[in-house]
N, C-alpha and C positions, 0 to 999 in steps of 0.2 A: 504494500500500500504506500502510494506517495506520501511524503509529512506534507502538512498544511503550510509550511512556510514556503516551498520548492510549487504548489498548487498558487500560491500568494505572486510569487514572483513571476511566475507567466502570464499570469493576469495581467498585470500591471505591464510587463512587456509588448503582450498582446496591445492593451489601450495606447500604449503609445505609437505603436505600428499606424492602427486607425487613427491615429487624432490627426483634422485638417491641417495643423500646424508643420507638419513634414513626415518623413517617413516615407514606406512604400504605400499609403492609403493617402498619402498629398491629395489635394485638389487640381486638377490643370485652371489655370485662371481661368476664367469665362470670356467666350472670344472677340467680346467687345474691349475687352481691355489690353489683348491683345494687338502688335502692330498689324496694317494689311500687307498680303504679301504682294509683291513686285510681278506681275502678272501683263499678259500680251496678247492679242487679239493675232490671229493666224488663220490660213487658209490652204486646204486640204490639193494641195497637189496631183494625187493619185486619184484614180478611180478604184472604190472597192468594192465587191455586195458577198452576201453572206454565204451563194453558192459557187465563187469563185476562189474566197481568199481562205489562207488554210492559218491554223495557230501558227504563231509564229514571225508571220511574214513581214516586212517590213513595209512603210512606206514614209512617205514625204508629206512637210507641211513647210509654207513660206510664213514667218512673220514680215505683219503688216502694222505700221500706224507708228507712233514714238519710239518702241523698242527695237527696231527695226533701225532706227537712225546711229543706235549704239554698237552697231556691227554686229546684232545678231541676226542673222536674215533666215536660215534652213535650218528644219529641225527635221528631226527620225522619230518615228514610232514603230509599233508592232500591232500585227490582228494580236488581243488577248481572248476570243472565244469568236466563233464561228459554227452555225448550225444553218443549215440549209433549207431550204422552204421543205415541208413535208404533207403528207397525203392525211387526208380531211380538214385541207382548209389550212392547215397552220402557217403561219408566214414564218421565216426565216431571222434568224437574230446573228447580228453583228457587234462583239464589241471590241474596243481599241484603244492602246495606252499611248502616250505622249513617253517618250523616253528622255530625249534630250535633244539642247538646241545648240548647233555649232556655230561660232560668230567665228567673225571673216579674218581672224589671227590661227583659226583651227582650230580656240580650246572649246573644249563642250559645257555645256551648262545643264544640269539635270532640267528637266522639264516633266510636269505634271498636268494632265489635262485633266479641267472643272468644268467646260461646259461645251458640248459639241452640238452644233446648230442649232444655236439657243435655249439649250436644251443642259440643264445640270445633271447630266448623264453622260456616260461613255459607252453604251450598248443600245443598237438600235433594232426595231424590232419591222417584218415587213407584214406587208396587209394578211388579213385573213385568208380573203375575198368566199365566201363557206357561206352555203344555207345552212338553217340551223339543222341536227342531227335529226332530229325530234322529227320531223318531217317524214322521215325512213321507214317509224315504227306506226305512225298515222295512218299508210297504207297496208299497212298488213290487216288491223284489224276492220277496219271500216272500208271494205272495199269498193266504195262507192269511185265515179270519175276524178272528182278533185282529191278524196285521198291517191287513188293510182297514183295518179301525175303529181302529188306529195311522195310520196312511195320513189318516185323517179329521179326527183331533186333531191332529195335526201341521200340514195345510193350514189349519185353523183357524185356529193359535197365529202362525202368517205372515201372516194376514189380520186379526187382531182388533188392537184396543189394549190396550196398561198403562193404570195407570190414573196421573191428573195426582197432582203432587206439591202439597201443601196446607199452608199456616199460614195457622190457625186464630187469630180474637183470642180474645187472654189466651194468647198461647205464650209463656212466658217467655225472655227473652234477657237475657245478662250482657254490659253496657258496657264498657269501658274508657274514661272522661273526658278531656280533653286531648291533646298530639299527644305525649307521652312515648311511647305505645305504637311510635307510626308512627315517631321520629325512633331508638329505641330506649334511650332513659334510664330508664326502668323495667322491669319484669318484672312479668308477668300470673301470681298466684298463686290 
């Protein structure tokens, strides 16, 4: 059996673990008090959609507007998740990271992407285009004309594809510069 003193002194070690004042249970500051990070408006070079490009693969983006004037002009990325349109309707998903942006001395500068075609996401998804299923089971029991030809759109909508998910160049994306985003010392405004 533990003594109560060695039971006392965990406690106490425990509490101060948790208390906001420091320790491994710290608080991160709230990200308004945080500075904003150093961020850049950029445009998608490559064409990519979700049944073509594979994990991995790389592609291109041009910064444009102020940051652009400091000699960073091209950055790289990669597809991070690729699925292809699939049968009953489902559309295809696209997503993609911002890795880093090379200024015109060579060095690299990490890079983070926060918002791709206006959009505060990095994975885009493509249409359904799908009657609903339901449609399928309509014609079996009620075999009337309109369920039939319910019955026929519905087998269909199980059989066809969505269509792939697409960026298009010149899709705009917003950067974030430097690894402040990833380690979290700044805030994306």
């Amino acid at each position: 059996m533990k003594s109560p003193h060695r039971l006392v002194s965990l406690l106490v070690a425990s509490a101060a673990l948790l208390h906001p004042s420091g320790g491994v249970g710290a608080q991160a500051p709230p990200s308004s008090t945080l500075p904003a990070c150093r961020v850049a408006d950029a445009v998608l070079e490559d064409d990519l959609d979700s049944g073509g490009s594979r994990v991995g693969q790389p592609f291109r983006f041009s910064v444009v507007g102020p940051a652009a004037t400091d000699g960073t002009v091209h950055g790289y990325g990669v597809v991070s998740f690729a699925r292809g349109a699939r049968n009953g309707g489902r559309g295809g998903q696209l997503g993609i990271e911002a890795r880093f942006v090379e200024r015109t001395d060579g060095t690299h500068v990490p890079a983070t992407l926060v918002m791709l075609g206006g959009l505060a996401a990095n994975v885009v998804d493509g249409r359904t285009r799908n009657a609903p299923i339901v449609l399928a089971a309509v014609g079996i029991f009620r075999p009337t004309p309109y369920q039939i030809a319910a019955g026929l759109i519905g087998a269909y909508a199980a059989l066809h594809f969505g269509s792939q998910a697409v960026l298009r160049r010149g899709t705009p994306l917003r950067i974030a510069l430097g690894d402040d985003v990833v380690t979290g010392a700044c805030a994306v405004r």
